[in-house]
C-alpha distance (Angstrom), angle and dihedral (degrees) to the residues before:
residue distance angle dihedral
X1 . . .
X2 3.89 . .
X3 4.61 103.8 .
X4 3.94 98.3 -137.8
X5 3.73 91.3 168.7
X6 3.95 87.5 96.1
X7 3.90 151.6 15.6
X8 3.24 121.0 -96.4
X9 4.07 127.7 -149.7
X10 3.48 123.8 -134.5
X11 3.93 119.8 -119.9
X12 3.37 126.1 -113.4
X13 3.56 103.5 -127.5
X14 3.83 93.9 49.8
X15 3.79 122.6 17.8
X16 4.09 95.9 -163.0
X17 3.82 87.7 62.6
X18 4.20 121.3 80.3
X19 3.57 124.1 -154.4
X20 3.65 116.9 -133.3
X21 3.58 129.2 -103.3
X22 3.86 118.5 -94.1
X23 3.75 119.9 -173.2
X24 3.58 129.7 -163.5
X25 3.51 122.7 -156.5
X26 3.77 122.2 -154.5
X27 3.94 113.3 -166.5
X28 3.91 129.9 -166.6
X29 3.43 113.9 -157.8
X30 3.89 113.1 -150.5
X31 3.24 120.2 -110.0
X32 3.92 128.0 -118.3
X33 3.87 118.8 -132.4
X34 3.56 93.4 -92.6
X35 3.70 101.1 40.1
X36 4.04 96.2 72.4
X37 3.95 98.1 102.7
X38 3.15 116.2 127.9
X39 3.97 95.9 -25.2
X40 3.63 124.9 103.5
X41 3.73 118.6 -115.5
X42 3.87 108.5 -134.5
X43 4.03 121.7 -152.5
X44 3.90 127.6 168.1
X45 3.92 89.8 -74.7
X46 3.86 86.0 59.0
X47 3.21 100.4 43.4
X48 3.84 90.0 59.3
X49 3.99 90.0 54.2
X50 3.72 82.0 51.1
X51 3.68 93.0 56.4
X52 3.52 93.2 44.7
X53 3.92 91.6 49.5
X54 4.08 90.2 42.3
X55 3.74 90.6 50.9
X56 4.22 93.2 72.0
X57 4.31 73.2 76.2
X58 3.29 104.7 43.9
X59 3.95 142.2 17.0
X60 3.77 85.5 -144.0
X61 3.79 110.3 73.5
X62 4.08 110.1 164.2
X63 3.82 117.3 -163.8
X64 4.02 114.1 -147.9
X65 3.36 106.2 -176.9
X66 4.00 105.0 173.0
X67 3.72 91.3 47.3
X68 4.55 91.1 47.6
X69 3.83 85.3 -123.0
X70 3.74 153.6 112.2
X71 3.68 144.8 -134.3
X72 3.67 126.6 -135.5
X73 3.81 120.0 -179.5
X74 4.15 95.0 -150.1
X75 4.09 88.7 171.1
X76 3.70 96.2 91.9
X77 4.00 95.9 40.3
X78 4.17 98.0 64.4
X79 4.13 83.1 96.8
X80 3.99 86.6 62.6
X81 3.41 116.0 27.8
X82 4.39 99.7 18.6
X83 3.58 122.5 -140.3
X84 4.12 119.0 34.7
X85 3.78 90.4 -142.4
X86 4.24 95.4 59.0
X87 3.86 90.3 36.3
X88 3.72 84.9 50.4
X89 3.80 94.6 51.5
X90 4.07 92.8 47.4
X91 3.69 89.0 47.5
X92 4.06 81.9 62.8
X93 3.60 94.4 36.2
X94 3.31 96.0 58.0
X95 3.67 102.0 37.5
X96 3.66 83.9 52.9
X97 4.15 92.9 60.4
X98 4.00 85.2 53.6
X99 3.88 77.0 59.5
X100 4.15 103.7 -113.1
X101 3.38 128.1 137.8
X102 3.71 114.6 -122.4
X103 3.71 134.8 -170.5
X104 3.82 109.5 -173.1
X105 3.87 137.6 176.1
X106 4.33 125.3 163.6
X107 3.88 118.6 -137.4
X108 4.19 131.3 158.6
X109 3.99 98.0 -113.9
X110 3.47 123.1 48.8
X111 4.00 97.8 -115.5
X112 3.65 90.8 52.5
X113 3.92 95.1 55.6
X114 3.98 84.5 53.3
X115 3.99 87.4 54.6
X116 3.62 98.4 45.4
X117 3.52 91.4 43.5
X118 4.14 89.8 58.5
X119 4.34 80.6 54.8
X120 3.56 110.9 26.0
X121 3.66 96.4 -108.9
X122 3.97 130.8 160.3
X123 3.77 103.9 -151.9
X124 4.18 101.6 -169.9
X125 4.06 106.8 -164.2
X126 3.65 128.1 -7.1
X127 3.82 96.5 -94.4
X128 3.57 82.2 72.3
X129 4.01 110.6 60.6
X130 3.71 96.0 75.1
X131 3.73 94.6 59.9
X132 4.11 95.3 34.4
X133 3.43 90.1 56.9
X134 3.93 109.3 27.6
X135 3.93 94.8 99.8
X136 3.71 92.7 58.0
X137 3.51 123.6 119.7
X138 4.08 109.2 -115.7
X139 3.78 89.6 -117.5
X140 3.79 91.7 78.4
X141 3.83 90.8 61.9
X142 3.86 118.8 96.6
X143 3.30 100.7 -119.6
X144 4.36 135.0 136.0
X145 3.52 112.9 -90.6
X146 3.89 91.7 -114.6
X147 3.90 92.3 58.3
X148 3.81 91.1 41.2
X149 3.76 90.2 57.8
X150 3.57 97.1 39.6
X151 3.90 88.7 61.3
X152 3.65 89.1 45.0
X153 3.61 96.2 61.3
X154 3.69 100.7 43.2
X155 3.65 87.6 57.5
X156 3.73 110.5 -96.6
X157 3.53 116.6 146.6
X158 3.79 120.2 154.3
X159 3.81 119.1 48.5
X160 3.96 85.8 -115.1
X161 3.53 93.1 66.7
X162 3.56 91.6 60.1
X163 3.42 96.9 41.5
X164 3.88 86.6 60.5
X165 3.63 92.7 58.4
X166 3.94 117.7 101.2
X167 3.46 116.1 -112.0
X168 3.64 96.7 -124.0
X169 3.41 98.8 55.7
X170 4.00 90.8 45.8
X171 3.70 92.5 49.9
X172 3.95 89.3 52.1
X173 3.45 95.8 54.3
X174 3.88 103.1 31.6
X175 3.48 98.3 18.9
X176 3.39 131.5 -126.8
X177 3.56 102.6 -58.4
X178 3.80 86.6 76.1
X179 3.82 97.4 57.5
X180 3.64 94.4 48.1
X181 3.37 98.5 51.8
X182 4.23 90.0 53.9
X183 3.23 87.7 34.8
X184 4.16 88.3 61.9
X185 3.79 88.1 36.1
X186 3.37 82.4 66.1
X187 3.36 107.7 42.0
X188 4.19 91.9 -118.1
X189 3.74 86.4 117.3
X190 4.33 131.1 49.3
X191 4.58 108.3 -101.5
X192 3.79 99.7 -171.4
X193 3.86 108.1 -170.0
X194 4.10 117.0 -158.9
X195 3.91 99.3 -122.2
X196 4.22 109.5 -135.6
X197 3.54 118.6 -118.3
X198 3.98 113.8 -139.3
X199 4.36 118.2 -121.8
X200 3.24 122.5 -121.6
X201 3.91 88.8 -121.9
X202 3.96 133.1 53.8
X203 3.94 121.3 -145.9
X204 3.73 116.5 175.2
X205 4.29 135.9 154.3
X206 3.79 138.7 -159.3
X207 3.41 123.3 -162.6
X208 3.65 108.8 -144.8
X209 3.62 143.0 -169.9
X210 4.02 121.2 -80.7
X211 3.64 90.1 -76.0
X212 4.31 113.7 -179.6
X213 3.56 98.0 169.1
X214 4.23 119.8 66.1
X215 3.94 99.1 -134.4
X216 3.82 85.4 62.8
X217 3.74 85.4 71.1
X218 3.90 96.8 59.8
X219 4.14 93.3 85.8
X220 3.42 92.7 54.8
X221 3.66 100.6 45.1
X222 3.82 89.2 46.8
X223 3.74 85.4 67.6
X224 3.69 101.6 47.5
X225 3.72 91.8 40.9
X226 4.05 88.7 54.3
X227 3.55 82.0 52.4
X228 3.80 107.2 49.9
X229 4.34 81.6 42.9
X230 3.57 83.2 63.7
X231 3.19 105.1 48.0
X232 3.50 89.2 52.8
X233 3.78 95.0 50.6
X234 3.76 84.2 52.1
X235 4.13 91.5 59.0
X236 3.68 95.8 29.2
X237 3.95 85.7 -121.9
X238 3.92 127.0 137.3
X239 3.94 132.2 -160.9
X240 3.04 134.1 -120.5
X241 3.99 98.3 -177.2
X242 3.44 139.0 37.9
X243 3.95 136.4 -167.4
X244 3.96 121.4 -171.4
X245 3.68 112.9 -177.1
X246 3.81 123.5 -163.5
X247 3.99 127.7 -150.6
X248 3.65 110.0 -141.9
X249 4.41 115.8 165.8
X250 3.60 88.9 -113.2
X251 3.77 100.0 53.8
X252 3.89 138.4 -65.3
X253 3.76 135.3 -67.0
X254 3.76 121.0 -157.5
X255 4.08 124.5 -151.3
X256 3.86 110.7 -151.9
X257 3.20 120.4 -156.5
X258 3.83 126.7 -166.0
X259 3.90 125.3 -178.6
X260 3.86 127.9 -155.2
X261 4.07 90.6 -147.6
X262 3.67 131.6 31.5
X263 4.35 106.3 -94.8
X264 4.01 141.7 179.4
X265 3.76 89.7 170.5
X266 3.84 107.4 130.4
X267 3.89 95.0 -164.4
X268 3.94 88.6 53.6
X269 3.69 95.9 45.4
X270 4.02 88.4 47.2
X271 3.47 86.3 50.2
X272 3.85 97.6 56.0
X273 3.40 91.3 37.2
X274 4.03 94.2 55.8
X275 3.94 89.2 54.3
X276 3.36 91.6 55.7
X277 3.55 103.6 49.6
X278 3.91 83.2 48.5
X279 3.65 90.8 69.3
X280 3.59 94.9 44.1
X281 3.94 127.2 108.0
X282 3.93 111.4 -154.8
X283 4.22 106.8 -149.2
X284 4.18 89.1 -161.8
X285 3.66 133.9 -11.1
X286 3.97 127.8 -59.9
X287 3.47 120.5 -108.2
X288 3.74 99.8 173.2
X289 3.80 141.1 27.0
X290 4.33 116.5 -163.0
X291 3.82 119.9 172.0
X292 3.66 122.0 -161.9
X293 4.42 123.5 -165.7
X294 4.28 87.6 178.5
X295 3.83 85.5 176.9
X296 4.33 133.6 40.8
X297 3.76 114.9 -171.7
X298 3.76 128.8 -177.6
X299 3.52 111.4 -67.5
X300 4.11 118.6 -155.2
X301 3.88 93.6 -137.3
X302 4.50 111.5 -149.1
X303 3.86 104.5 -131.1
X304 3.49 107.8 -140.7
X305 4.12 118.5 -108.6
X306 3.57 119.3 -101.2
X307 3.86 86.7 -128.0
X308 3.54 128.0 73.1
X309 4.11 113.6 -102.3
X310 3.60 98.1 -109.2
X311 3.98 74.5 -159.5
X312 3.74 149.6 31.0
X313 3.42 107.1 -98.0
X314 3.91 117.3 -115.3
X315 3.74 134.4 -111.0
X316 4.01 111.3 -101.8
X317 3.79 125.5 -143.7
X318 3.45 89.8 -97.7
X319 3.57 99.4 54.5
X320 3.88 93.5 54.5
X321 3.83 93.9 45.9
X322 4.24 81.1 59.8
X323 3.00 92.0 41.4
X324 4.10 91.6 51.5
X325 3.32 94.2 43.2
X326 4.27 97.8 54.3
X327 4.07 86.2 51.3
X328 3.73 92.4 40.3
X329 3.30 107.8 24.4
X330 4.23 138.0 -113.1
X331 3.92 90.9 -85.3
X332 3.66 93.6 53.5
X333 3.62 109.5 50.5
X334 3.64 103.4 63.4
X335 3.95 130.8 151.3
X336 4.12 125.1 -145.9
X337 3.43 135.1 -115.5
X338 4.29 136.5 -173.7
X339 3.45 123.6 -110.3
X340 3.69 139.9 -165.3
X341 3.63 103.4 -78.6
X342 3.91 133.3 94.9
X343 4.19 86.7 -151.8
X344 3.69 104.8 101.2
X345 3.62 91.9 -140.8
X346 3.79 97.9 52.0
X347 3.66 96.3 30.8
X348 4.17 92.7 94.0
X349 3.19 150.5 32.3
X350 4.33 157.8 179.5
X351 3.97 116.5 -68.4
X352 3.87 128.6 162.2
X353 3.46 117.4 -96.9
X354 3.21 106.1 -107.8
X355 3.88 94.6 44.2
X356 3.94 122.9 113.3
X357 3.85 117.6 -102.3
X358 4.07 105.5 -117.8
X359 4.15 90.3 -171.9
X360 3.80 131.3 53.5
X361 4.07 118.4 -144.5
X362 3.51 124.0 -95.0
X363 3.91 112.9 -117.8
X364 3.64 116.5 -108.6
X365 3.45 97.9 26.9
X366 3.97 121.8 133.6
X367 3.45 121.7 -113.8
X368 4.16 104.7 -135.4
X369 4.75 109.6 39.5
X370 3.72 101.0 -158.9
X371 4.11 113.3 -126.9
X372 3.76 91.0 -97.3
X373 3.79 136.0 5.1
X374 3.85 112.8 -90.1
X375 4.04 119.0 -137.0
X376 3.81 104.1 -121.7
X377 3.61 133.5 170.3
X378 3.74 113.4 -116.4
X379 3.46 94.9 -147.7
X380 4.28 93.2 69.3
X381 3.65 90.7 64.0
X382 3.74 135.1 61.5
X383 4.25 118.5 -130.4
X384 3.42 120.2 -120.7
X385 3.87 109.3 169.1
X386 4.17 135.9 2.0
X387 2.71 165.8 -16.6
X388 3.92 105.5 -125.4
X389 3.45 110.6 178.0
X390 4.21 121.8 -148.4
X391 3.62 114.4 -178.7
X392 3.81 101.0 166.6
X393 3.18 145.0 124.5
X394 3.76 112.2 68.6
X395 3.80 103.3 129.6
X396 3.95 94.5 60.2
X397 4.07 97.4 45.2
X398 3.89 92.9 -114.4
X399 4.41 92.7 95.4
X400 3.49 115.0 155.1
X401 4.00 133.6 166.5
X402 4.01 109.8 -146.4
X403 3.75 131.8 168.5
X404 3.76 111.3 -141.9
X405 3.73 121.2 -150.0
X406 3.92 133.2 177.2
X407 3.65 105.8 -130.4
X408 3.94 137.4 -178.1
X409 4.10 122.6 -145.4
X410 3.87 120.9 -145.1
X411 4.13 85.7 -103.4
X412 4.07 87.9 66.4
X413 3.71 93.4 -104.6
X414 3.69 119.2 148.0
X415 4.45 111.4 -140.2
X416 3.53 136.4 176.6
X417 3.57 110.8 -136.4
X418 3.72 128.6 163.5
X419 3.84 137.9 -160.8
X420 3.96 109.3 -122.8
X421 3.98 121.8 -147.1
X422 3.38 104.2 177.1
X423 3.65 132.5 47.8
X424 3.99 94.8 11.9
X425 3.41 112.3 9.5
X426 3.72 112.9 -144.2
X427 4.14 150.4 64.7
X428 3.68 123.9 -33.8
X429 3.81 139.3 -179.4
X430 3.82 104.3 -147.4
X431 4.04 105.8 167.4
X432 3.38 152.9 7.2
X433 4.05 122.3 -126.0
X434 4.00 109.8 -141.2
């Protein structure tokens, strides 16, 4: 019988053939009181960050709610990642390091994968599930307590016993609950699965231990920033902001994080992230750790070269201007840009970094303007180019008249001085040529 429960992915060597589903069931188990140390406790909000995060390996994510556990169809990703059984085990290995526990087995129907999960079995093609799973006891089945008991006392005690049953006869005395369920086990009957569909967005906690000092906090944001990073390798998505908000007993205290280019690199996001928390000055412990992406954008990904680096590669502009700005913060990492104005003192002003310069330079102009203008006395210094005469000003109440002069002091330093008419007439030192 035809399995519509899933697509199915042509080969490559011979696009009229279809390659058979293979699912791969990843199980929590929930935790007991006592149990919580150290292992993340996963509820139906986690499982959909799970989805999201399992879907950079598969296009079809399964959420199973009532059983705590997910579906992954791993068929259709041999071309990518190669054999089901590795990909399986990094899946786990790597959902381990965000610190779940996993339970995980691979079978081709949907009810299958649950079973094998439950045993750690790898169930290849459906011709195959009977005799994988015919010496297990009947309590691994999914079945209603009523049904399970029902076997139980009329003497069934092996899953191969009850396989051997006819259906007829099971679906008179069970009903036909029973049959169907085997009969999807073993992949006589159509399981379709709805397949999740990712957010745009990524919201996840941690509760942590009493933690007073900030560089506690690193291990725990290592694991929810491996998370959000793959997430976003799952969409293909980048951010472009990031907000990390700590639960202290007194009150909260929220990191924000702003980026000058769109990223899903965990190292650089670490590495911001670390800078920050250097800087920060805990007022009582941490009890709980949520971060929040609200927004992915397109992300232009950098496909590694064919070739290995010959060597590390280097840290652009951008980069250190991020990396400026978490240690010093936004406000204090700012570039300059000209403006509209032949007075030297008006003629510029703050921009961001990263935003486009709307006015050229004027020629001739020094690079550093002291705070003030310094009296001087003309005659200590030698002139080297001018005058340039600015006589401006008159519509805004801050008019002047100024001579400007290029001048040279006996150390070899070149100056920009002018001689001022109008409001203080005399000598000044105004900058400093580099």
């Amino acid at each position: 019988m035809e399995n519509r429960y899933c697509k199915t992915v042509p080969m490559p060597s011979d696009t009229h053939t279809q390659r058979p589903p293979l699912w791969l069931a990843l199980h929590f188990p929930q935790l007991a009181p006592g149990q919580a140390d150290g292992i993340r406790r996963v509820d139906k909000d986690g499982l959909e960050r799970l989805a999201a995060w399992c879907y950079q390996y598969s296009s079809q994510v399964c959420i199973v709610p009532q059983r705590n556990s997910l579906l992954v169809e791993v068929a259709a990703s041999r071309r990518l990642f190669g054999d089901v059984e590795k990909l399986a085990g990094r899946i786990g290995a790597e959902l381990e390091q965000l610190g779940y526990r996993v339970v995980s087995g691979i079978a081709p129907t949907p009810e299958a994968a649950h079973l094998a999960a439950r045993h750690g079995l790898y169930i290849r093609a459906v011709g195959d599930i009977r005799n994988s799973t015919a010496a297990l006891s009947i309590d691994s089945l999914y079945l209603q307590t009523t049904h399970m008991d029902a076997l139980q006392k009329t003497g069934f005690r092996t899953v191969a016993e009850v396989f051997r049953l006819p259906r007829k006869a099971l679906s008179r005395r069970l009903g036909l609950a029973v049959s169907d369920y085997l009969d999807r086990l073993l992949g006589l009957r159509p399981d379709p699965c709805k397949t999740f569909r990712p957010p745009d967005s990524f919201s996840a906690g941690l509760d942590v231990p009493d933690t007073a000092h900030a560089q506690g906090l690193v291990f725990p944001l290592k694991r929810l920033v491996q998370e959000l990073c793959g997430v976003l390798c799952a969409r293909d998505r980048g951010i472009q902001a990031l907000q990390v908000c700590l639960r202290l007993d007194n009150g909260t205290e929220t990191i924000h994080l702003a980026l000058r280019r769109v990223t899903r690199s965990n190292s650089h996001l670490m590495m911001l992230l670390r800078e920050r928390l250097e800087r920060l000055r805990l007022s009582c412990p941490v009890r709980h750790i949520q971060l929040q992406a609200s927004h992915f954008l397109p992300c232009a990904a950098v496909q590694p070269g064919l070739l290995k680096a010959t060597s590390p590669p280097t840290e652009t502009i951008g980069h250190v201007f991020e990396r400026l700005q978490a240690r010093l913060g936004t406000d204090s990492v700012k570039g300059l840009m000209g403006r509209q104005d032949h007075r030297p003192e008006y003629s510029w002003s703050l921009r961001e970094p990263d935003e486009a310069v709307a006015c050229t330079a004027l020629p001739r102009r020094p690079t550093w303007l002291f705070p003030k203008p310094q009296r001087c006395r003309i005659g200590n210094y030698r002139i080297l180019a001018g005058p340039e005469r600015i006589e401006s000003g008159w519509w805004d109440g801050r008019d002047y008249r100024r001579d400007y002069f290029v001048v040279r002091n006996s150390n070899g330093s070149t100056l920009w001085a002018f001689r001022e008419y109008k409001p203080h007439p005399g000598w000044y030192l105004h900058g400093l040529f580099s």
